[in-house]
RODO-2510 file (C-alpha; in nm, 4 decimals, decimal comma):
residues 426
     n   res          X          Y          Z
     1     x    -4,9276    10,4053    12,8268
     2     x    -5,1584    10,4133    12,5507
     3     x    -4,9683    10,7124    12,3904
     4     x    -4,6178    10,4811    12,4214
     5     x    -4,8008    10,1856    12,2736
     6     x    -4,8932    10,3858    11,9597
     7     x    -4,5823    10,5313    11,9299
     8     x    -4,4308    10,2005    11,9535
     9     x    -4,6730    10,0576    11,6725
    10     x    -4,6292    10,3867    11,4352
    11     x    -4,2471    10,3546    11,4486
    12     x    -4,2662     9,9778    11,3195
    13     x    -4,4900    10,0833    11,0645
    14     x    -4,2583    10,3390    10,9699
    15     x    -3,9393    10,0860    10,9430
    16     x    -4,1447     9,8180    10,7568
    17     x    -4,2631    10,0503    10,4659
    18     x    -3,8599    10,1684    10,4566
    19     x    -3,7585     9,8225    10,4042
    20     x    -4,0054     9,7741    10,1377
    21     x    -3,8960    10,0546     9,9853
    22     x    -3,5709     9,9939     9,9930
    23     x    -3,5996     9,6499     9,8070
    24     x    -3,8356     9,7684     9,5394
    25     x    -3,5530    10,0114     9,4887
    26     x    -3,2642     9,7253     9,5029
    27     x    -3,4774     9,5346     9,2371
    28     x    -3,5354     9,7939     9,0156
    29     x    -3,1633     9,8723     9,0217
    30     x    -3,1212     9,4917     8,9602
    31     x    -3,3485     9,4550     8,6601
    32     x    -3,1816     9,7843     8,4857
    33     x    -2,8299     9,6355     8,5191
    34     x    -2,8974     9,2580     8,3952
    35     x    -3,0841     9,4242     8,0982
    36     x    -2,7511     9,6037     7,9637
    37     x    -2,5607     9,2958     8,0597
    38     x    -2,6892     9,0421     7,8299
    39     x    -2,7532     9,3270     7,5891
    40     x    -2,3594     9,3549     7,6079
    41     x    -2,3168     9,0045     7,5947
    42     x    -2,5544     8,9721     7,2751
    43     x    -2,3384     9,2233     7,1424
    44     x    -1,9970     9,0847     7,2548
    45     x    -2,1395     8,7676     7,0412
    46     x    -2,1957     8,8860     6,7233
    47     x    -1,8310     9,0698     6,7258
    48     x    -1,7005     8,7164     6,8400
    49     x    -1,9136     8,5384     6,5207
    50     x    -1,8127     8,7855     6,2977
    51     x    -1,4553     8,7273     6,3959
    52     x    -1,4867     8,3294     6,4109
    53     x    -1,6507     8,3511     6,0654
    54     x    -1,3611     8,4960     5,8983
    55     x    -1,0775     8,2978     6,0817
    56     x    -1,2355     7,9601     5,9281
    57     x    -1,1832     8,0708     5,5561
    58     x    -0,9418     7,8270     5,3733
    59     x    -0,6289     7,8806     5,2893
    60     x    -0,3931     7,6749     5,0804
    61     x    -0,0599     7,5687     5,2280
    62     x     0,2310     7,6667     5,0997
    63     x     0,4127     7,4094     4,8411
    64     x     0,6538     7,2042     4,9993
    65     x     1,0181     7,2412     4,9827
    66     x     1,2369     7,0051     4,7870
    67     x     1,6222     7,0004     4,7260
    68     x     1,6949     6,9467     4,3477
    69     x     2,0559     6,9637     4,1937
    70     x     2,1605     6,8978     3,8129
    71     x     2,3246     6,5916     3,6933
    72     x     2,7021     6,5932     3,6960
    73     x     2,9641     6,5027     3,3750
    74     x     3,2495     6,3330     3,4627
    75     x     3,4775     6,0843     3,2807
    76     x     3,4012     5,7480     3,4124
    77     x     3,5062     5,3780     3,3635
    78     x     3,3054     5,0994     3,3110
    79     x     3,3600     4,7689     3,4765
    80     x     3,1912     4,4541     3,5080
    81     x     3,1972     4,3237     3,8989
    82     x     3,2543     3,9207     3,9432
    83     x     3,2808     3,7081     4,2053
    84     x     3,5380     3,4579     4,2089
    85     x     3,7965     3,2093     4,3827
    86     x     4,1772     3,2224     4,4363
    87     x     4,3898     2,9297     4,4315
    88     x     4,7237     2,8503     4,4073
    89     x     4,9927     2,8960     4,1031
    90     x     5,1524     2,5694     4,1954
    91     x     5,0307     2,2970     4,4440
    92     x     5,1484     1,9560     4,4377
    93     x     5,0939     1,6470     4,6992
    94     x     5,4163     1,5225     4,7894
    95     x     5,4376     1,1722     4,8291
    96     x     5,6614     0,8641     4,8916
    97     x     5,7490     0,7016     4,5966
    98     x     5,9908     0,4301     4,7504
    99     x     5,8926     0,1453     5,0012
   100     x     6,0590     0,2264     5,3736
   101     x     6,0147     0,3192     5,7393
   102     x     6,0201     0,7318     5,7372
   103     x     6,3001     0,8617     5,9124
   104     x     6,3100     1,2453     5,9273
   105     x     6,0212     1,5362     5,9031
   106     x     6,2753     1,8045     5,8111
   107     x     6,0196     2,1198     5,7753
   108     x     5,7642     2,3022     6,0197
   109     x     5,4158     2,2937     5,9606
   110     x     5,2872     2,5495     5,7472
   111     x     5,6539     2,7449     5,7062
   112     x     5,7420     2,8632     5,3581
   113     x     6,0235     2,6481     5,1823
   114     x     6,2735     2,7011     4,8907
   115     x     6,2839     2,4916     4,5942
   116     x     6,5289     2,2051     4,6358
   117     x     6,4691     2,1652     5,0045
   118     x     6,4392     1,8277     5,1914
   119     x     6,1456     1,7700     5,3286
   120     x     6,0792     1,4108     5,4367
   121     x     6,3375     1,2029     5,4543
   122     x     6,3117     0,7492     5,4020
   123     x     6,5403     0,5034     5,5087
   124     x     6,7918     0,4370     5,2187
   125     x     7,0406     0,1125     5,3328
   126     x     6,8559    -0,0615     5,1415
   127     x     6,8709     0,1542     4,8079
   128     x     7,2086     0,2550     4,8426
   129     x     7,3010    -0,1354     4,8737
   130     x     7,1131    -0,1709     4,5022
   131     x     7,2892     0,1167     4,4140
   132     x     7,6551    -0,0737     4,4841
   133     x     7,5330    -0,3718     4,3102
   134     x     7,4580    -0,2240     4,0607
   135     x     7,7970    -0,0179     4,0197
   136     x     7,9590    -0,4086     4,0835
   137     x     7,7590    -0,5802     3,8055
   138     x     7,8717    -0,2969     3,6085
   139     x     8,2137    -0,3323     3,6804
   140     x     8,1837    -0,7077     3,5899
   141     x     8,0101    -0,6928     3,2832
   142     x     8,2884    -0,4241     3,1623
   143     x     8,5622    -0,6884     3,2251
   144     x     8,3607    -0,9471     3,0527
   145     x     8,3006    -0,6835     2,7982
   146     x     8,6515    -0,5977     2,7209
   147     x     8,7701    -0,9981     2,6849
   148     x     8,5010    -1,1070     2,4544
   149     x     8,6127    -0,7853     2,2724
   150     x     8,9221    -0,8560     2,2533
   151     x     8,8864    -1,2853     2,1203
   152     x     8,6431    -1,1568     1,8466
   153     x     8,9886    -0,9416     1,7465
   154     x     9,2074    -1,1991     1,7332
   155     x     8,9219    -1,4811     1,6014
   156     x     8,8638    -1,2047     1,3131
   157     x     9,2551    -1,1564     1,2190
   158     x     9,2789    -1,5797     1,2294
   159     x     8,9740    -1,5641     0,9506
   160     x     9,1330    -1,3256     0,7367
   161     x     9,4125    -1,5792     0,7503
   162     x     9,2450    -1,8560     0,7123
   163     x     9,3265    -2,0161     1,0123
   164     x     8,9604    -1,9727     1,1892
   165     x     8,7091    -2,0849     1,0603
   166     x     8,3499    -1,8563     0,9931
   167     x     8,1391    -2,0570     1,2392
   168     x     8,3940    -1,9675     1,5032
   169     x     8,4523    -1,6081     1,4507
   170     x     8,0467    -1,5751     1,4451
   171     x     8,0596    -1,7459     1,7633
   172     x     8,3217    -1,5044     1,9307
   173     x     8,1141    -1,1882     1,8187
   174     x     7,7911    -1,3090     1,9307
   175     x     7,9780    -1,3299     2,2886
   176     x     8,1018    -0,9514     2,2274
   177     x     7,7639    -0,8557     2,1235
   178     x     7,5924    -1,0331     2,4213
   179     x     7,8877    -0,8540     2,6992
   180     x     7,8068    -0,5631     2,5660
   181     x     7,4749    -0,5378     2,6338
   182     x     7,5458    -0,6749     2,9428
   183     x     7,6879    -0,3478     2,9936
   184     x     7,4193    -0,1187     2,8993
   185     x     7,1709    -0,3337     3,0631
   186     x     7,4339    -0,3119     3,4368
   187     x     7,4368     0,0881     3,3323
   188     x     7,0582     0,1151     3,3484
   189     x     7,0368    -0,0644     3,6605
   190     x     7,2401     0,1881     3,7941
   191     x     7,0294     0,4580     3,6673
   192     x     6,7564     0,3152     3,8196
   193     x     6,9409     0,2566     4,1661
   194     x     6,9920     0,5940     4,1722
   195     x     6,6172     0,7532     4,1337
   196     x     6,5485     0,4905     4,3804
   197     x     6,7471     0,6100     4,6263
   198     x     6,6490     1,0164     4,5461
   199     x     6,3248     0,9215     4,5588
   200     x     6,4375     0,8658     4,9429
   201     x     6,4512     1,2113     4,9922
   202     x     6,1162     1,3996     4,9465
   203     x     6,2362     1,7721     4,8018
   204     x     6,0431     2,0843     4,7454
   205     x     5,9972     2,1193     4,4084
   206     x     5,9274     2,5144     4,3839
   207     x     5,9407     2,7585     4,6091
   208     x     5,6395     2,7396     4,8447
   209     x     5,4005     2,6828     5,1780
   210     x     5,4031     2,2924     5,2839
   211     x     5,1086     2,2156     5,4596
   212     x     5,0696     1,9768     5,7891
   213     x     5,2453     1,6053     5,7353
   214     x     5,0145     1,3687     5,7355
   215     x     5,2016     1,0901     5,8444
   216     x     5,4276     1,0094     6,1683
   217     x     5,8225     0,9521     6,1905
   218     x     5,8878     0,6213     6,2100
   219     x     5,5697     0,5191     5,9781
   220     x     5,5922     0,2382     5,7117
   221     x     5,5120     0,4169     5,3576
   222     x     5,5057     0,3615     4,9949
   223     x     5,4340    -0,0188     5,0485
   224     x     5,1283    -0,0974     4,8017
   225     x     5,1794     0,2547     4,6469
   226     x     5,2526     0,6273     4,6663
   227     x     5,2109     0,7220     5,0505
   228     x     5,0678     1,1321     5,0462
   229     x     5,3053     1,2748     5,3169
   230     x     5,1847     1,6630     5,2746
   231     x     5,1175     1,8834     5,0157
   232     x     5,2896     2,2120     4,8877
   233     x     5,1693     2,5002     4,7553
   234     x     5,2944     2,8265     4,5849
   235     x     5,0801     3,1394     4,6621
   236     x     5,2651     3,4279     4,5588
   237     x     5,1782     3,4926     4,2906
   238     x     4,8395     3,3746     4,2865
   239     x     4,5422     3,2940     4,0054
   240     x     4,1810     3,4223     4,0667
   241     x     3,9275     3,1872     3,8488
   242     x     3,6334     3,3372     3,7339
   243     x     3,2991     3,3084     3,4867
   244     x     3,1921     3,5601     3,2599
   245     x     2,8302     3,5272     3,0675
   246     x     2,8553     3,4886     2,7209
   247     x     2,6252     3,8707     2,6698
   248     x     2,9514     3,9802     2,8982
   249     x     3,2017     3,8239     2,7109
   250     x     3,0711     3,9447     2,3515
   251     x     3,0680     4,3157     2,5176
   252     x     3,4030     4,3324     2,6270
   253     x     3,4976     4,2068     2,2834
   254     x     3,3349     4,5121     2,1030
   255     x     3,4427     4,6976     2,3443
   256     x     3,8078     4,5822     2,3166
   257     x     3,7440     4,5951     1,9389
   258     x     3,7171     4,9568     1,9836
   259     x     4,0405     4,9999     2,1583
   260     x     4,2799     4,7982     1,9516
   261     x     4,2807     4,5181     2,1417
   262     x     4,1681     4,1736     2,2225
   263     x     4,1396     3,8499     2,4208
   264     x     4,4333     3,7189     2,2148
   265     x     4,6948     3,5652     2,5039
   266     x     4,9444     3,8242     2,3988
   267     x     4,7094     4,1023     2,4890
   268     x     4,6077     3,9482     2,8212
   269     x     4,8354     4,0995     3,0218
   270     x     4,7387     4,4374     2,9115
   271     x     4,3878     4,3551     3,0403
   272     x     4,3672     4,4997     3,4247
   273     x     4,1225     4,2805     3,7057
   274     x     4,1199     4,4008     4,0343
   275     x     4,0008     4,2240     4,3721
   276     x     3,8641     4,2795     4,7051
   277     x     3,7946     4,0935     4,9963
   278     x     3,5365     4,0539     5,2126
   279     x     3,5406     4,3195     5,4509
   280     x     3,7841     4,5224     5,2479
   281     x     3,6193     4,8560     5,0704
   282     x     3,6692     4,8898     4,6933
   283     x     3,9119     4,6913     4,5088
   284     x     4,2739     4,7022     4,6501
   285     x     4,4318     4,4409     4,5230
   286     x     4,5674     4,4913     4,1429
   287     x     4,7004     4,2674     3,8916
   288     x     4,5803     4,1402     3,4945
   289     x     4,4432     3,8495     3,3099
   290     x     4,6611     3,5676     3,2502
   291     x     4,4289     3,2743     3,0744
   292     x     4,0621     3,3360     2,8407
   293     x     3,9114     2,9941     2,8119
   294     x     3,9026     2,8686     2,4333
   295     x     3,5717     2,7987     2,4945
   296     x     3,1740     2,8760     2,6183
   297     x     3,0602     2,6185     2,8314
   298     x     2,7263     2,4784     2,6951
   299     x     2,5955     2,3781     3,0151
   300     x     2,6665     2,7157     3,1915
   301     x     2,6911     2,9467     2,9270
   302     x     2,9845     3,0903     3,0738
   303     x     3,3254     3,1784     3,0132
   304     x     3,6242     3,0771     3,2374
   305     x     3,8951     3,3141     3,2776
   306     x     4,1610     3,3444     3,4978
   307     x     4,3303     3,6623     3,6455
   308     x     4,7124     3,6758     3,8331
   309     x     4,8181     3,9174     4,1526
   310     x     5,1074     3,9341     4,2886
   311     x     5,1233     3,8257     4,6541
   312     x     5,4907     3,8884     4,8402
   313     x     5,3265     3,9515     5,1729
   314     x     5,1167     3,6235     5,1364
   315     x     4,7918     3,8870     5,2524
   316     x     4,5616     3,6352     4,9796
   317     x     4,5133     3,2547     5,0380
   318     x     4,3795     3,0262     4,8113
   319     x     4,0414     2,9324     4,8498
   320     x     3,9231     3,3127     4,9253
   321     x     3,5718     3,4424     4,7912
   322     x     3,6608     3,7524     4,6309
   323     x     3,4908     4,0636     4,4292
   324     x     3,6190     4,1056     4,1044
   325     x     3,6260     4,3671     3,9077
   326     x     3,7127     4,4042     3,5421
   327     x     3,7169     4,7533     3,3262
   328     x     3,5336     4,7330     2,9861
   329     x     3,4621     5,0570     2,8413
   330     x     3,5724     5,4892     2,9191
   331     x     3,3391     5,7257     2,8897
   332     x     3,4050     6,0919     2,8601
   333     x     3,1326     6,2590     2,9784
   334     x     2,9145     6,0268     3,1459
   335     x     2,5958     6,1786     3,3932
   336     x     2,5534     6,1386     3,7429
   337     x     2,2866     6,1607     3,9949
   338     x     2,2225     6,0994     4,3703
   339     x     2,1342     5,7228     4,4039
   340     x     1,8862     5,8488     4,6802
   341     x     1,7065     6,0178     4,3806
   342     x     1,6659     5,6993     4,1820
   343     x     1,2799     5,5397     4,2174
   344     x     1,1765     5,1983     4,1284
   345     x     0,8254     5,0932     3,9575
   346     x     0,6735     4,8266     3,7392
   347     x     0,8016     5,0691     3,3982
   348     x     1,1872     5,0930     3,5486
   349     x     1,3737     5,3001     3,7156
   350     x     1,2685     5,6848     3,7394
   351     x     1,3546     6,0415     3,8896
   352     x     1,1278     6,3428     3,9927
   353     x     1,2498     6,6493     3,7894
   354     x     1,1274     7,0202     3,8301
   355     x     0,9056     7,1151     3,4874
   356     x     0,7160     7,4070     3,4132
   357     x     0,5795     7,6594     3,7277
   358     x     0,8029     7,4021     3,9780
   359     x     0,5480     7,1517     3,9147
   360     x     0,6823     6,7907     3,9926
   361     x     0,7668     6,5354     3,6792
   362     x     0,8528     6,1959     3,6290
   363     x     1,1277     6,0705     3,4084
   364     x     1,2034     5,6970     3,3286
   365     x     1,5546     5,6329     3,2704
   366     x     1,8214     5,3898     3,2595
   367     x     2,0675     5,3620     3,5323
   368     x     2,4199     5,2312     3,5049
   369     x     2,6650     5,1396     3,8329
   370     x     2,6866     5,2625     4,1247
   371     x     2,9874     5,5058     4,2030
   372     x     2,9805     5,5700     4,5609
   373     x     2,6623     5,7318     4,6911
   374     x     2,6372     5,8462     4,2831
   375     x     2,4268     5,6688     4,0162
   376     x     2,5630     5,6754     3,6364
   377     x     2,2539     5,7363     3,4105
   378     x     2,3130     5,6008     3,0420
   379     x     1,9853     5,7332     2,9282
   380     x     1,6495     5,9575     2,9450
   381     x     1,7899     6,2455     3,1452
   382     x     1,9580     6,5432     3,0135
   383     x     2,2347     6,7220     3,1853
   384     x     1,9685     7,0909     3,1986
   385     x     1,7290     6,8555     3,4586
   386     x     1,6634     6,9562     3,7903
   387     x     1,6314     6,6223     3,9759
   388     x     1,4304     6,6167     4,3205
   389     x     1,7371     6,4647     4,5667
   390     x     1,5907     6,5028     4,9124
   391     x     1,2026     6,5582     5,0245
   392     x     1,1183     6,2851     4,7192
   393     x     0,8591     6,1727     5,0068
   394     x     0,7008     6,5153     4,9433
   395     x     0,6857     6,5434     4,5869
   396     x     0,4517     6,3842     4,3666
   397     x     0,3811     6,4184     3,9647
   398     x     0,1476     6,7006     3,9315
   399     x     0,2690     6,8864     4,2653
   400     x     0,3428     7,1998     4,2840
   401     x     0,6792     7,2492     4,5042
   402     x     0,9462     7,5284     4,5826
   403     x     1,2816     7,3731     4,4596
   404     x     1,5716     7,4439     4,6732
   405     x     1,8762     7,4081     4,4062
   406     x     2,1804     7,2664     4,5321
   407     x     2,5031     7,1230     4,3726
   408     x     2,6115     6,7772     4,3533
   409     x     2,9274     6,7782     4,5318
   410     x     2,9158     6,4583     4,7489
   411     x     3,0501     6,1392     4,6123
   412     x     3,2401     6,2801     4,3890
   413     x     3,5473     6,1663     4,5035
   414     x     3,4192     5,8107     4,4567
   415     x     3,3760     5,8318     4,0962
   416     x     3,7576     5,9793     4,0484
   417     x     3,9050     5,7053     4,2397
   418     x     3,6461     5,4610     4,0404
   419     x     3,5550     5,3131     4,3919
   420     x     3,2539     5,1922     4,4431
   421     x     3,2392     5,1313     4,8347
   422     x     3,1149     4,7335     4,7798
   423     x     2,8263     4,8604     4,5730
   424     x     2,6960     4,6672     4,2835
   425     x     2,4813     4,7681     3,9593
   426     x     2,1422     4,7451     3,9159
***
């Protein structure tokens, strides 16, 4: 027993020093391989620094890109754009000139008419009795006419013979005298009868558009004066009116000057206007200047004028606001530049050209009309520039850019046709 018991104690002796062992062994292993991991981490580090040191250098960005395009030449004309009002050639109220009940409405509301038409019609027993009276006092005076005539004869024959005396034969052609004015006087009662009873008949006096009547069949008119029964109005053709400023009007002189011509009436309707509506794109309606006021009005400054168009398919009414435009000079070779390119500040208007090394520029210039999505430039650009027309945003005076050149193409078509899609100068 005691020889088992020390066995026994030897043997746990034995496994208790092998465990020791073993972990001193485990945590010398331990120690060996967390020293070369942070050494590889220290290392892994300073690679990573190195790298993150050179990624955070700065770099410049590249200049921005920037379309640009050259002005274009193309032969333009000049107008000056108006507003103004049409009205009618002819209008006239129509109105009952004779006392009466009204007895026929002998048109439709609003329908065109033809000169000579009847329109309104008043009663005319009455008028055409005055009328026969007239005609009978005529007939009477005429009778007594031809007898007083006829004793002055004989009363003048019995002086020459002595058997009358003077104071006799005056007597006989004072009667003569007196019938025959009788005569004229019955004449222009007749005259008068008759305009009387036209006047009962209300005609169109022009071709034309009679507006609604304003008064009911039946109704009593004319009695303590003319009675407005409608009014009539010719539209075709029709008369635009006008102002121009007196700066405007002295310009279109010179530049009429220039041509040969002036605002004589005789060269008026050589002068083109054109008109649009509202709603209507460009200018569609054509026709020329009919009337130049003799005169500046001193309270406007202004000049009226007064334009003509035909209108057969009655598309213009009067009393329309219209756009009107007027042409007052050619040019030949006038420049052209995107209106999107066209900038705004306290000096004027400006563009952004490309100058030396694609640096950015500013030029101030002076801008004409608009021609479509175009811009006409009458000075400080030259036709060699290449203006910035899209990524303006990005391009300042003084920046450095990459111009992308382009051609002006778009638009174009707008200054040929001289439309300018509602658009008005600057």
């Amino acid at each position: 027993m005691l020889a088992a018991h020390f066995f026994r104690k030897s043997h746990q002796r034995y496994v208790t020093e092998a465990i020791s062992a073993s972990r001193r062994h485990v945590g010398t292993i331990y120690r060996r391989i967390s020293v070369r991991h942070v050494v590889a981490a220290a290392v892994c580090g300073g690679l990573l620094a190195a790298c993150n040191a050179s990624k955070n250098a700065y770099v410049a960005p590249p200049p921005p890109n920037v379309a640009v395009s050259q002005p274009v030449q193309r032969p333009v004309t000049i107008y000056f754009e108006l507003t103004g009002n049409t009205a009618p050639i002819n209008s006239v109220d129509l109105e009952a000139r004779v006392q009466g009940f009204l007895e026929s409405i002998d048109y439709k509301d609003g329908a065109g008419v033809a000169k000579g038409t009847q329109l309104f019609g008043i009663e005319r027993d009455i008028y055409q009795a005055q009328l026969d009276q007239a005609n009978a006092t005529l007939a009477s005076n005429q009778a007594s006419e031809a007898y007083n005539q006829a004793e002055y004869q004989r009363q003048l024959t019995l002086s020459k013979q002595d058997f009358a005396s003077q104071a006799t034969l005056q007597d006989a052609k004072a009667k003569n005298d007196q019938a025959a004015a009788s005569v004229l006087s019955a004449r222009a009662s007749i005259e008068i009868a008759k305009i009387n009873l036209g006047y009962t008949r209300v005609l169109a006096p022009f071709d034309g558009v009679v507006t609604n009547h304003l008064v009911d069949l039946g109704s009593l008119v004319g009695v303590s004066g003319p009675t407005k029964l409608a009014t009539i109005m010719q539209i075709d053709p029709l008369y635009v009116y006008f102002n121009v400023s007196e700066p405007q009007v002295l310009m279109v002189r010179d530049s009429l000057a220039k041509q040969g011509r002036s605002l004589k009436e005789s060269d008026l309707p050589n002068i083109p206007a054109e008109i649009g509506l509202q709603g209507e794109q460009g200018y569609p309606h054509k026709g020329h200047l009919d009337y130049v006021s003799p005169q500046v009005d001193s309270n406007t400054g202004t000049l009226s004028v007064r334009a003509l168009f035909e209108n057969r398919d009655h598309a213009l009414l009067p009393g329309y606001f219209v756009r009107v435009r007027v042409p007052i000079a050619r040019r030949d070779n006038a420049l052209l530049i995107s209106d999107s390119a066209v900038g705004t500040s306290q000096e004027g208007d400006y563009v952004l050209i490309i100058g030396k090394d694609n640096v950015v520029e500013r030029k101030l210039i002076k801008t004409g009309e608009r021609r479509g999505r175009l811009r006409i430039v009458e000075s400080g650009l030259d036709p060699t520039d290449w203006v910035v027309t899209e990524g303006v945003q990005r391009a300042a005076p003084g920046v450095k850019v990459d111009p992308q050149k382009e051609a002006t193409t778009g638009g174009l078509e707008d200054v040929e046709s001289g439309n300018t899609s509602g658009a008005t100068g600057k």
